[in-house]
C-alpha positions in Angstrom: 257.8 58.6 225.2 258.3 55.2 226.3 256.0 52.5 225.7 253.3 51.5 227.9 253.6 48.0 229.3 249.9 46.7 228.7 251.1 47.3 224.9 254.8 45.7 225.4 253.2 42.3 226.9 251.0 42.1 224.0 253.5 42.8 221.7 255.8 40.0 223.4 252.9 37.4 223.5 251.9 38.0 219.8 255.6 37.5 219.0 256.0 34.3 221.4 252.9 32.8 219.9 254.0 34.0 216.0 257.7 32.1 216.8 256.3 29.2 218.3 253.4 28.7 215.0 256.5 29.0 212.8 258.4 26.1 214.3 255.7 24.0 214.9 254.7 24.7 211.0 258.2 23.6 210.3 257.6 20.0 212.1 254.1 20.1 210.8 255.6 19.4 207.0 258.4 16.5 208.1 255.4 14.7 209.4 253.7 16.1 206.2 256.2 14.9 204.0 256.5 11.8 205.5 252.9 11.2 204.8 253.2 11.6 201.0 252.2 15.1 201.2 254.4 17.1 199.8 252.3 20.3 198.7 251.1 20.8 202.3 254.6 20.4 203.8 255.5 23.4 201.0 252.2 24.9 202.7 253.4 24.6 206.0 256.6 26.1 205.3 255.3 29.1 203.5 253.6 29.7 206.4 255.7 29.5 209.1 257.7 31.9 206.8 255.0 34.0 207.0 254.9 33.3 210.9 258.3 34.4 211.2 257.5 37.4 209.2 254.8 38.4 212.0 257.2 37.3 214.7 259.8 39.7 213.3 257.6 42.4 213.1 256.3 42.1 217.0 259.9 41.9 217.8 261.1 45.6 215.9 258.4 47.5 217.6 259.9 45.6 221.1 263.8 46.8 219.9 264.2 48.4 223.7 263.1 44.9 225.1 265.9 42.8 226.6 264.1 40.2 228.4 260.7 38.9 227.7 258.8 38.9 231.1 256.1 35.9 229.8 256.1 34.4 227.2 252.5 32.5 226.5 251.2 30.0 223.5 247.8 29.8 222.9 247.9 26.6 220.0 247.8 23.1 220.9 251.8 22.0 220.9 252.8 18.9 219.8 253.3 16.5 216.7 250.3 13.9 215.3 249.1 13.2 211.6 249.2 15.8 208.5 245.6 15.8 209.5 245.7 16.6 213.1 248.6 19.0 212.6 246.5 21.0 210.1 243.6 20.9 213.0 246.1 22.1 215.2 247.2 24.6 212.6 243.6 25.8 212.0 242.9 26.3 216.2 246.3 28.3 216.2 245.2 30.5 213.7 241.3 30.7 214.7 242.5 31.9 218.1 244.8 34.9 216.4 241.9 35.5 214.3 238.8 35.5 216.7 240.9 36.5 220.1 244.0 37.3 219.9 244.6 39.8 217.2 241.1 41.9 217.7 242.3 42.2 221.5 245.9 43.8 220.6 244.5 46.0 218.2 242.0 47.6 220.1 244.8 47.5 223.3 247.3 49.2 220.7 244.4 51.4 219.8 243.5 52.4 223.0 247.3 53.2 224.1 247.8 55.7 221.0 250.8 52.8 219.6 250.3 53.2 215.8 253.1 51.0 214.6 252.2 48.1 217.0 248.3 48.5 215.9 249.9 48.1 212.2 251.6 44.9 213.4 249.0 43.1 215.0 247.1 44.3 211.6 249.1 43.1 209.1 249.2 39.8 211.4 245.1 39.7 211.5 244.6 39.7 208.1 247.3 37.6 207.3 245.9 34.9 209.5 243.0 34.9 207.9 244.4 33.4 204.4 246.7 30.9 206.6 243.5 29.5 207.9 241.6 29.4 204.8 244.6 27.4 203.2 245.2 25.3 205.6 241.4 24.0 205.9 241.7 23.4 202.5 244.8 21.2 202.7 242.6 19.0 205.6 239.4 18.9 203.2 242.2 17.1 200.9 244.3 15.2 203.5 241.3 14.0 204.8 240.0 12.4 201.6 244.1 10.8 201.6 245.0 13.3 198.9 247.9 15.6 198.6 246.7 19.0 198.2 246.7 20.7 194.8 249.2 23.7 194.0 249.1 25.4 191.3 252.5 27.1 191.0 253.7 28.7 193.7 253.1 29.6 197.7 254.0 33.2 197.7 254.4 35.5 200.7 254.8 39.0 201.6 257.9 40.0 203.0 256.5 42.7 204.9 252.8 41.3 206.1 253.0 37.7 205.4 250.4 37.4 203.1 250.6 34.2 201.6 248.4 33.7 198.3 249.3 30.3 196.0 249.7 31.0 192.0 251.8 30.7 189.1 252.8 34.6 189.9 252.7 37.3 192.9 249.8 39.5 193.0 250.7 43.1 191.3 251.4 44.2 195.2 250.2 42.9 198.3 246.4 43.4 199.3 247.4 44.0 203.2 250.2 46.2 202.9 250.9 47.5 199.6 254.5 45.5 198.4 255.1 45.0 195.1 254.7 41.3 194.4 257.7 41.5 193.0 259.4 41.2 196.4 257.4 38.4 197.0 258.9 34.9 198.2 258.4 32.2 196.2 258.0 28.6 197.7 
C-alpha cells in the first residue's frame, strides 16, 4: 500500500530539520572549542550524532523517495557564542519537542504508518534528553565554565538517546539496545 503523502512530507521535514540540527551541532562545537569549551563541543557532537541517527531513520521509512518536494527548518540557522549556539540549540529542540514531534505522531497515527509513528517516537523522546543537556551546558557557559563530564557522552545507535557516564546504561530506555552497542564520545 503506498504511503500517504500527508505522512511522506512529515517524514521528509522531520528528516530535513534532523540533518540540518546535526550540522549546525557540528559548527556549534568549533565555535565551542574555540571558546575553551571542550566538554560542550564533545556535547554538541554527540548530538548531532544523535541527530544524524534521527535523520537516518526518517530517511529508511522514505526509501521510495527520490526527491524531497520541501524541505523546511524550523531552528534559528546561523553561528554566534557557545552560549547563543546552545540557545539556539535549546529552541531547535523545544520546537521538536512541543510542535513538531507530537504533530507527526498523531499524523502517523492517524494514517495507520506504524514504523514512521516509531520514528518520530524514538526522535521525541530523544529530544527531550538533548534539551536537558544542553540547558545544562548554558547554566555552565554562562557562569564562563566549561561544562562538567563525567566519562563519556553515549548514544543509541538506534534512537539517539544520549545519556553522559562512565558506562552505557544496561540497554537503552527508548528503544530497548543493549548499551553495549552504544557510541562512546
Amino acid at each position: 500500500m503506498p504511503r500517504r503523502p500527508m505522512v511522506k512530507e512529515a517524514l521528509l521535514n522531520a528528516f530535513a530539520g534532523e540533518s540540518v540540527a546535526a550540522a549546525r551541532y557540528e559548527a556549534y562545537a568549533e565555535v565551542a572549542e574555540r571558546e575553551g569549551f571542550p566538554n560542550v563541543a564533545r556535547l554538541f557532537r554527540a548530538i548531532a550524532y544523535a541527530e544524524r541517527i534521527h535523520a537516518r531513520n526518517h530517511l529508511k521509512r522514505l526509501a521510495d523517495v527520490k526527491a524531497p518536494e520541501k524541505l523546511v527548518a524550523e531552528a534559528p540557522i546561523g553561528l554566534g557564542s557557545t552560549s547563543e549556539n546552545l540557545e539556539y540549540a535549546m529552541m531547535g529542540e523545544k520546537f521538536e519537542i512541543e510542535e513538531m514531534y507530537p504533530a507527526y505522531i498523531a499524523l502517523a497515527k492517524h494514517h495507520g504508518d506504524k514504523a514512521a509513528e516509531i520514528s518520530f517516537l524514538y526522535a521525541l523522546e530523544a529530544e527531550k534528553m538533548h534539551y536537558e543537556l544542553f540547558k545544562k551546558a548554558k547554566e555552565y557557559v554562562d557562569k564562563g565554565e566549561d561544562m562538567p563530564i563525567e566519562g563519556y557522552i553515549w548514544i543509541c545507535p538506534v534512537c539517539g538517546y544520549t545519556v553522559i557516564g562512565e558506562e552505557p546504561p544496561a540497554k537503552c530506555p527508548i528503544c530497548g539496545v543493549l548499551g553495549k552497542d552504544f557510541v562512546k564520545f
